[in-house]
Structure formats: C-alpha cells, structure tokens
C-alpha positions in Angstrom: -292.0 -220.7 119.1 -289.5 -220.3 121.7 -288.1 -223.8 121.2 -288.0 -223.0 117.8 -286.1 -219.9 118.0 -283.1 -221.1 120.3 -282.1 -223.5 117.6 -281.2 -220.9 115.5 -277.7 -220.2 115.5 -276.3 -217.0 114.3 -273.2 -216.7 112.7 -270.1 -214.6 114.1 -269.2 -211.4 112.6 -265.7 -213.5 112.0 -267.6 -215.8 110.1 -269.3 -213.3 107.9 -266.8 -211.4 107.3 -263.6 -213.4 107.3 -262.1 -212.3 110.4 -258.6 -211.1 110.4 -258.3 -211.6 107.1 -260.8 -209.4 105.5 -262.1 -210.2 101.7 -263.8 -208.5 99.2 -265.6 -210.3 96.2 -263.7 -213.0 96.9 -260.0 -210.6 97.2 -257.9 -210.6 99.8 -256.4 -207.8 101.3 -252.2 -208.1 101.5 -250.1 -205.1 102.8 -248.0 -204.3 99.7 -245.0 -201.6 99.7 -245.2 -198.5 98.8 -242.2 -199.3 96.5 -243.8 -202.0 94.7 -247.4 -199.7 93.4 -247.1 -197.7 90.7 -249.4 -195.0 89.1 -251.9 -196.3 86.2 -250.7 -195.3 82.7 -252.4 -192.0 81.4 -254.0 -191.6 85.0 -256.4 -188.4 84.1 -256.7 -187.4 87.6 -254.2 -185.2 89.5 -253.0 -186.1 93.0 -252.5 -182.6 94.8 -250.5 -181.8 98.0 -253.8 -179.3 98.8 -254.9 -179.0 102.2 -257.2 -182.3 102.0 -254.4 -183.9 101.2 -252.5 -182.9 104.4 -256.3 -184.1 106.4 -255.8 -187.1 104.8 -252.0 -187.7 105.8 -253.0 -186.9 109.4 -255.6 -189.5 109.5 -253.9 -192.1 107.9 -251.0 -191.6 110.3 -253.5 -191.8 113.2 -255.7 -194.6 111.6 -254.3 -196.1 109.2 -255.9 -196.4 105.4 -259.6 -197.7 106.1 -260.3 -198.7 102.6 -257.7 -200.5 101.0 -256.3 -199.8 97.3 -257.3 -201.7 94.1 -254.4 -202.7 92.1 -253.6 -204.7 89.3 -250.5 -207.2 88.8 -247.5 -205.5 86.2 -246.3 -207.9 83.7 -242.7 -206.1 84.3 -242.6 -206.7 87.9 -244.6 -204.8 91.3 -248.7 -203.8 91.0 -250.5 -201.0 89.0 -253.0 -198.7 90.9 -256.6 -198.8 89.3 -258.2 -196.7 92.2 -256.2 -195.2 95.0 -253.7 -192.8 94.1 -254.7 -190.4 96.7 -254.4 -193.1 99.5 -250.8 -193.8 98.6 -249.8 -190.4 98.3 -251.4 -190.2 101.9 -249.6 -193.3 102.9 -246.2 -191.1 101.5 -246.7 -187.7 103.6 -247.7 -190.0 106.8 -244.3 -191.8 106.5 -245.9 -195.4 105.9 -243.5 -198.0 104.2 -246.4 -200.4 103.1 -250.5 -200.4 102.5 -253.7 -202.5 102.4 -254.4 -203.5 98.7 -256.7 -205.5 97.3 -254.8 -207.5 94.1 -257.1 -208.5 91.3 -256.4 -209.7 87.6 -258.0 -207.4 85.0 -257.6 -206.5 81.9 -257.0 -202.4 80.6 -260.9 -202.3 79.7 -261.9 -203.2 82.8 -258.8 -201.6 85.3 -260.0 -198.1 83.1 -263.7 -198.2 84.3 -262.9 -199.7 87.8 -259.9 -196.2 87.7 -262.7 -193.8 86.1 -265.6 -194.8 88.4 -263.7 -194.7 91.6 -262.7 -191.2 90.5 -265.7 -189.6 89.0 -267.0 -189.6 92.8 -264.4 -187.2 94.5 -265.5 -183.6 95.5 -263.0 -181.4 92.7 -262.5 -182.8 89.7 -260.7 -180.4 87.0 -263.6 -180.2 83.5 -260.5 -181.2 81.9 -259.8 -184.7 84.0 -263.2 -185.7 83.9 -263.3 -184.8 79.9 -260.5 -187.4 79.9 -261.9 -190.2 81.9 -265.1 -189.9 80.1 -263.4 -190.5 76.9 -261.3 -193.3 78.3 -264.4 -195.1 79.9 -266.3 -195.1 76.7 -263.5 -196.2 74.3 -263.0 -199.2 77.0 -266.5 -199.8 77.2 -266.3 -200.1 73.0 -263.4 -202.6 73.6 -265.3 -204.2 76.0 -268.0 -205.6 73.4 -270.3 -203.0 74.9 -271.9 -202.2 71.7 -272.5 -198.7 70.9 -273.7 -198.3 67.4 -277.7 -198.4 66.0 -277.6 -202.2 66.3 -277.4 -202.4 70.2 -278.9 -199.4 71.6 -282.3 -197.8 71.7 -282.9 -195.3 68.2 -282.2 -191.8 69.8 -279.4 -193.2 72.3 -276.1 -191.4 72.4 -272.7 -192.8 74.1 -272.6 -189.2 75.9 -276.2 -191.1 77.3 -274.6 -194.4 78.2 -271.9 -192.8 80.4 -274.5 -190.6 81.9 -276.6 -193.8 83.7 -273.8 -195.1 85.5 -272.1 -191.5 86.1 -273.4 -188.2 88.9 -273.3 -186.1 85.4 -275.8 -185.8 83.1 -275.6 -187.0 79.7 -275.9 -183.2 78.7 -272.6 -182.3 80.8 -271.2 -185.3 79.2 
C-alpha cells in the first residue's frame, strides 16, 4: 500500500482552481470600470446608502470585492448588471475606479432569474420588490419554455408553487 500511495500525485490548488486567473463555470473574472456597468432595466430591488451599506464600503475599501459581479454584454456599448448592484455601489462610496466581474452571454429570461435569485437571498427586502421579482421570474420562466399550464405540471400545481421550490418563501407568501 505504501508504494501504492506515493504514486499518487495531487493536484495544486493552482491547478484546481486556475490560479491567478480565477474561473467560474467556465467565466473569467476581468476588472471592468465602474463607468462601463450599468444597472439592469426595471431592477426591482433598491440600492440604499443605509448603514450596511457604509459596512460594506469599509470592507471593500480594506478588501476589496470578494465575490465578483455578474454582468451581461450591452448591445449599445459597456456591460449590464444581472446580480451586484450593491457591490458597485460599495465599490462607488470606497472610491474604487474598476471591479471584478464575471462577463457571460445571456439572454433577458435567463439575466432576470440569475437578477431575481441572487436578490431574493438578502436580509430586507421591501413586500413590494420581492412582489416584483416574483412576477418578473415567472413571466421569464413562461418565455423560457418553462411550461406552466395543465399540460406540463402536476393537476393541483400553481405558478405561485413553482416559484416557491426554488425560492426561501413559501408558495403561500408567494
């Protein structure tokens, strides 16, 4: 056994995963200017100058941004937020000039769940906002092909249920 296990050769943490140039499913993480992101159309969630907000300038001044943004190429030029409007408004009051993003293609379906998802999470969340995400996650999910009528779905199944299994609320709140 011992000769057996000394062959074995582990890989690096580089190797795994990717060194100094860090990926994510296949992404790449690319310091973009602030200039260049802009916020996603109809964005239901506000971004508040609270006192979280100031935490959250103080630590990415002293760290940095630890998880980078999600954005989306703009047909008319510079990158659409999905998820991390809070992180560049961080990046704002701590005086940065650019910030980790990760750039993928996708199209308004998809960018909308990726944007209500990543939101859905966060501590305060307005009824209203989430009331608006909900209904702009299910109407993607119906462009999506995601069928929701009697044809594709279990008798008794509601949409307000489909949101509810990938969502912390229940399909009641919803």
């Amino acid at each position: 056994m011992k000769g057996s296990a000394a062959k074995i050769q582990m890989a690096s943490l580089d190797d795994l995963f990717g060194g100094a140039v860090a990926q994510a499913a296949g992404d790449q993480i690319q310091e973009i200017l602030l200039t260049e992101l802009y916020p996603f159309k109809d964005h239901p969630f506000h971004v508040v100058d609270d006192e979280k907000m100031r935490e959250m300038s103080e630590s990415v001044a002293q760290y940095g941004v630890l998880v980078p943004v999600i954005v989306r190429p703009r047909p008319e030029g510079g990158y659409e937020i999905v998820a991390g409007h809070r992180r560049k408004r961080a990046c704002e009051l701590a005086g940065k000039e650019t910030m980790p993003v990760i750039v993928r293609e996708m199209d308004n379906d998809e960018a909308t769940i990726i944007m209500v998802d990543s939101n859905l999470q966060r501590e305060k969340i307005l009824p209203s906002e989430k009331a608006f995400a909900y209904r702009m996650k299910l109407e993607a999910m119906k462009h999506q092909g995601q069928r929701l009528d009697l044809t594709s779905r279990p008798v008794g199944a509601r949409s307000d249920e489909t949101l509810a299994g990938d969502s912390p609320d229940s399909a009641r709140q919803i």
